[in-house]
N, C-alpha and C positions, 0 to 999 in steps of 0.2 A: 633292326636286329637281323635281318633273314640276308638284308646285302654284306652284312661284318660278320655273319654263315658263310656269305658263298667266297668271302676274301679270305675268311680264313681254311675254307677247303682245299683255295688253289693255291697253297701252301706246305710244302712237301718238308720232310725232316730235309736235314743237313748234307750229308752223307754222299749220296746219289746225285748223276748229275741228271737235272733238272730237265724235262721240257716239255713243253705247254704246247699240245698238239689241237688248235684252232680249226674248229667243222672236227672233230676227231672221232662224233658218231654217223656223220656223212657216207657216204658210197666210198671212195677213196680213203678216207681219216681212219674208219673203223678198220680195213686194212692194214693201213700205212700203222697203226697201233698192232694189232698182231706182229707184225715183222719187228719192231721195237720190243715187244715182250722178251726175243729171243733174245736178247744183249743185257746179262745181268746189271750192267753198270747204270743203265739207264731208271729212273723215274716217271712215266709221264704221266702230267694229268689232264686227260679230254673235258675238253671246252667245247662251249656254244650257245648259243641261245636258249636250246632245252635241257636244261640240268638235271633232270629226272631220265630223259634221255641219253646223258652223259654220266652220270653216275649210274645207270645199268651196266650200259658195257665198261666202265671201272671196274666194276663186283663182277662181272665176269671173268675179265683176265685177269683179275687177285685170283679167283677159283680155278682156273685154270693153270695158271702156275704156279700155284699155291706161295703165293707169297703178298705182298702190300707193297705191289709196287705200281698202283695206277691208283690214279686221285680223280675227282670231276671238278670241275665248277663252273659258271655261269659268264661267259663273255660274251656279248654282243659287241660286232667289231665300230657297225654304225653307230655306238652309240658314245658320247663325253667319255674325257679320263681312260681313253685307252690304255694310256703307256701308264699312268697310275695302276692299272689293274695291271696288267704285267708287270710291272716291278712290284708287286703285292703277292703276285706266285713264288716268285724268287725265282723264278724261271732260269735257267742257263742260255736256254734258247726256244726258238719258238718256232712252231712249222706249220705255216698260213696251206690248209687244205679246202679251205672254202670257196669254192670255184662257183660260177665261171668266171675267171680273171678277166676275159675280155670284157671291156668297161671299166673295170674295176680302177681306181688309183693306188696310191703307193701307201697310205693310209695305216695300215697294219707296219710294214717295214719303218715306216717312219717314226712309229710308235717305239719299236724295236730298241732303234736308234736312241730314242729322250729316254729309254728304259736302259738303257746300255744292256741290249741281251741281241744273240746274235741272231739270225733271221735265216727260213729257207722256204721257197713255196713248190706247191706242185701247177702252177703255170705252165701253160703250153700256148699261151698266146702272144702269136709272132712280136705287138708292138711292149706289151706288160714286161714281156722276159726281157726284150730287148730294151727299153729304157729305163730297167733300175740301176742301169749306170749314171742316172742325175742326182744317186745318192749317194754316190763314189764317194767324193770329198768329207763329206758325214758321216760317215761309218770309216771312214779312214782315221777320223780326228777323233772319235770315240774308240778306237782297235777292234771293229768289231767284222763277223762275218756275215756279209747281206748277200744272199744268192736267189736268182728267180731260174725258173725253169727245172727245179731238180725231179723231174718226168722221165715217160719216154722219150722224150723230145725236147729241149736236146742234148740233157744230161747222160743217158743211154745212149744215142743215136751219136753225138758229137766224142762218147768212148769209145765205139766203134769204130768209124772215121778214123779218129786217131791213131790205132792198133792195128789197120790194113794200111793207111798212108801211107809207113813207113817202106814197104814192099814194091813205091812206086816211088820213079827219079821223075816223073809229070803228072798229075791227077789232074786229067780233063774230067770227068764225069763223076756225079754224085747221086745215086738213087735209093730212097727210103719210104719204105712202105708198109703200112699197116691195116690186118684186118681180123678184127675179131670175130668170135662166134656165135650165130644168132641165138643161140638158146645160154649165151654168157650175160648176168644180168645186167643195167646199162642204168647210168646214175642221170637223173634230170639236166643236171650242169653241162653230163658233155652233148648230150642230146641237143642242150642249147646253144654250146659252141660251136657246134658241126653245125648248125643250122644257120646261126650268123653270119657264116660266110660262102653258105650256102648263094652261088651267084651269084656275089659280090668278086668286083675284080682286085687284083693285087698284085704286085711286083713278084716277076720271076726269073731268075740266071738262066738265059739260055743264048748262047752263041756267040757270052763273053760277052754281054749286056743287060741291062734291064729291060725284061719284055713284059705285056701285061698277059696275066692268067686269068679263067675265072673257077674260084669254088664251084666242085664237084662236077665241071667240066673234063676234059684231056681224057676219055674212058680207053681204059688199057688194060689187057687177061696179064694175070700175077698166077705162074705157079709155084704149089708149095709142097713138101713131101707129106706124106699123111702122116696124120690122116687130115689134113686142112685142105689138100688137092688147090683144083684152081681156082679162082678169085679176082673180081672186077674190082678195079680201084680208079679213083676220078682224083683230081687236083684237090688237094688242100695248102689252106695256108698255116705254117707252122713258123718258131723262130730259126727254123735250119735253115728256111728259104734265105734268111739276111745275114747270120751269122757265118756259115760257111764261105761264101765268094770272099768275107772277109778274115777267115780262118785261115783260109787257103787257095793264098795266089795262084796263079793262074789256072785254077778250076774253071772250065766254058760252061759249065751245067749244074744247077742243081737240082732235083725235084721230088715231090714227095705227095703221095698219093696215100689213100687210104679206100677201103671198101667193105661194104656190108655184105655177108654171105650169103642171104639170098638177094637171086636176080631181082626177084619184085618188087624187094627195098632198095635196093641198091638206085633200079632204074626208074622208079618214082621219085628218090631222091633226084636226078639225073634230072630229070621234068622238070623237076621243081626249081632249078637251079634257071632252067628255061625260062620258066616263068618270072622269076627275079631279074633276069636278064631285059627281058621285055617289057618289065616295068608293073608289070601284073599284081607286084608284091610287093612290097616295103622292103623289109625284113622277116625272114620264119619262123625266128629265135624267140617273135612274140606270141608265137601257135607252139612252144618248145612242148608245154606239159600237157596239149589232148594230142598230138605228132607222136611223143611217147606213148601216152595209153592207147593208141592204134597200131604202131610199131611193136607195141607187148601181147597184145592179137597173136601175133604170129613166130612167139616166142617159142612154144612147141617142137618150132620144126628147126630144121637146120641142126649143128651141132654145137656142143662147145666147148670146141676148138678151136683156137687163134692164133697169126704170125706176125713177124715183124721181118722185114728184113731190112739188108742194105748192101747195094751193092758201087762198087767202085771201076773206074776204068781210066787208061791209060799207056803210061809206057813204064814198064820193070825197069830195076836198077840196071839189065843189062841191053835196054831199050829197045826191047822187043815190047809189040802189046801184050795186054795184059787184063785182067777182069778179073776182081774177085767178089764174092758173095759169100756175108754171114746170113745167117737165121734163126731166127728165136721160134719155135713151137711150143704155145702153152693148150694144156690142155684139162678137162677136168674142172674147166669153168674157172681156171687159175689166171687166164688171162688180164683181168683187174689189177693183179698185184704187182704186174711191171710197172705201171706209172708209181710206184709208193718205194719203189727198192731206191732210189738215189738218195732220198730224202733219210732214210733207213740207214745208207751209209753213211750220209753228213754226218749223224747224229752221232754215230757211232766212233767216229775221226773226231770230233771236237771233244768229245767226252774222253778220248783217250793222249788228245793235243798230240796229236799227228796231222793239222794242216796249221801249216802259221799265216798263210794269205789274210790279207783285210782287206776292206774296201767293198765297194758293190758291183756283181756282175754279174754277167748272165750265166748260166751252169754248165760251161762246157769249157773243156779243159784240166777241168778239177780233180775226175775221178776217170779210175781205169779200167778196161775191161773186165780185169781179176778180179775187182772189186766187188761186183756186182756177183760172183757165185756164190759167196757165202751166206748172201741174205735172201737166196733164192732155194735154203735149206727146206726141205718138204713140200716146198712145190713142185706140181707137174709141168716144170717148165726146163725145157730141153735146148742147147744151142751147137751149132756146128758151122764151119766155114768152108770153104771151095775155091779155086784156083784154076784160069785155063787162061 
């Protein structure tokens, strides 16, 4: 009786379209669900493992928007009869937010697929985003839409790219950067992602080749306008590292760095990448959750404020050099809510069948710069561009 409960809660009227936002009271999910509240058309209802968990924040944004348009119910992804329980929601589509994808396989998406419901996740890991094109053919022969990475990275980042590219007749250089505020709070999953590749080495575009990098190595000052100032950022490995050189031909460089704003986290993470390097350490991702409760020690200080940028270089259409830099500044503790806005968009373009693409691919190229202002309604989050 209590599992033909929870089948029948993930079951929305008719009307609405549909979607079933998986991890949806997560760090990320419960977000990426606020920004979906503001699109009348949509329904969703949060999923996970804790249904008491997930039918809270339901009853929340019903009260909050005073309307019945969030549902809960109980999906555990590890477990039998996935794509049964999703086509049991009546799902339209579904938005895999249970990270960390690093590890993870294709499992949810594939369920998607036998469900005929379309797919989008908030993936940021270089190999995750970049191979669910092995379910191209699948979701092609079903018409459905399978996208990995709709994140900062490099669903954001690869919009960006896009919308300065055009400004250059050569794009040698690509540089993207992120660093949030330490007093902005920080969810267990990425804690454990940034830790995975913490010293671990990886392929990186530089000099119009593959060279090897390592996590949280490459240490380089990032400034930013306030109030975020300046900021250390070390190597990380993202899907920008592999998708761009193939994005865009003759690019000699790609790289992308991220940083914590205090020095003492930052440069202990830095050690630590030492230490992995040396052999000292396995992996850190399996120290992710007392790394966190020690890193939250020191949550007090610092601010929160956080940036992203990206900048480009080259030669102008009238082939002179050229350099341009955007920048996102969020602030107000708002910085979270940029990895949740692409997904935000998807949801909102298939509900209103303004994208006809099928097939499975990584998320970039799909959405535009523009795109992303209007789901960034009430946030403290700010962007501007530059030119020299």
């Amino acid at each position: 009786m209590t599992e033909e409960k929870n089948i029948s809660a993930c079951s929305p009227g008719e009307s609405a379209y549909k979607v079933l936002l998986i991890g949806g009271y997560g760090f990320f999910g419960r977000r990426l669900a606020e920004r979906l509240a503001l699109d009348p058309l949509l329904h969703v209802t949060i999923a996970g493992r804790d249904m008491a968990a997930a039918q809270m924040l339901a009853d929340s944004l019903n009260r909050r928007t005073a309307t019945e348009r969030f549902s809960a119910c109980r999906i555990d992804v590890s477990e039998a009869g996935l794509a049964t329980r999703i086509r049991a929601s009546r799902a339209d589509m579904v938005i895999h937010a249970s990270g960390p994808f690093q590890g993870q396989g294709y499992e949810v998406a594939r369920a998607c697929i036998e469900a005929r419901v379309h797919y989008a996740d908030l993936a940021d890991g270089r190999d995750f985003v970049s191979g669910i094109i092995t379910l191209d053919a699948d979701a092609r022969q079903a018409d459905l839409f399978v996208t990995s990475g709709a994140s900062s990275v490099p669903a954001l980042s690869g919009a960006v790219v896009d919308e300065l590219a055009g400004n250059f007749s050569e794009l040698h250089g690509i540089d993207v950067g992120i660093s949030p505020g330490n007093r902005t709070e920080r969810g267990l999953a990425t804690v454990g992602a940034i830790l995975g590749y913490c010293g671990a080495s990886f392929p990186q575009w530089r000099a119009g080749r593959w060279q090897q990098a390592f996590g949280w190595q490459g240490l380089r000052r990032q400034n930013y306008r306030a109030p975020v100032g300046g900021r250390w950022l070390a190597n990380c490995d993202v899907p920008d590292l592999q998708l761009f050189p193939e994005r865009y031909p003759g690019v000699q460089r790609v790289s992308f760095g991220a940083g914590l704003e205090l020095p003492l986290l930052h440069f202990g993470v830095w050690l630590m990448s030492g230490m992995r390097r040396a052999g000292l350490v396995q992996n850190w991702s399996r120290h992710a959750a007392i790394l966190k409760k020690l890193s939250d020690l020191f949550i007090r200080f610092g601010s929160d404020a956080g940036a992203m940028h990206v900048e480009l270089d080259g030669l102008g259409i009238d082939g002179a050099k050229q350099h341009r830099r955007w920048t996102l500044i969020a602030a107000n503790g708002d910085g979270p809510y940029v990895p949740v806005l692409a997904s935000a968009i998807l949801a909102g373009k298939l509900a209103r069948n303004q994208t006809t693409r099928r097939g499975a691919f990584p998320c970039i190229g799909i959405l535009k710069l523009e795109d992303f202002l209007d789901v960034m309604q009430g946030l403290a989050i700010t962007t501007e561009s530059s030119a020299k």
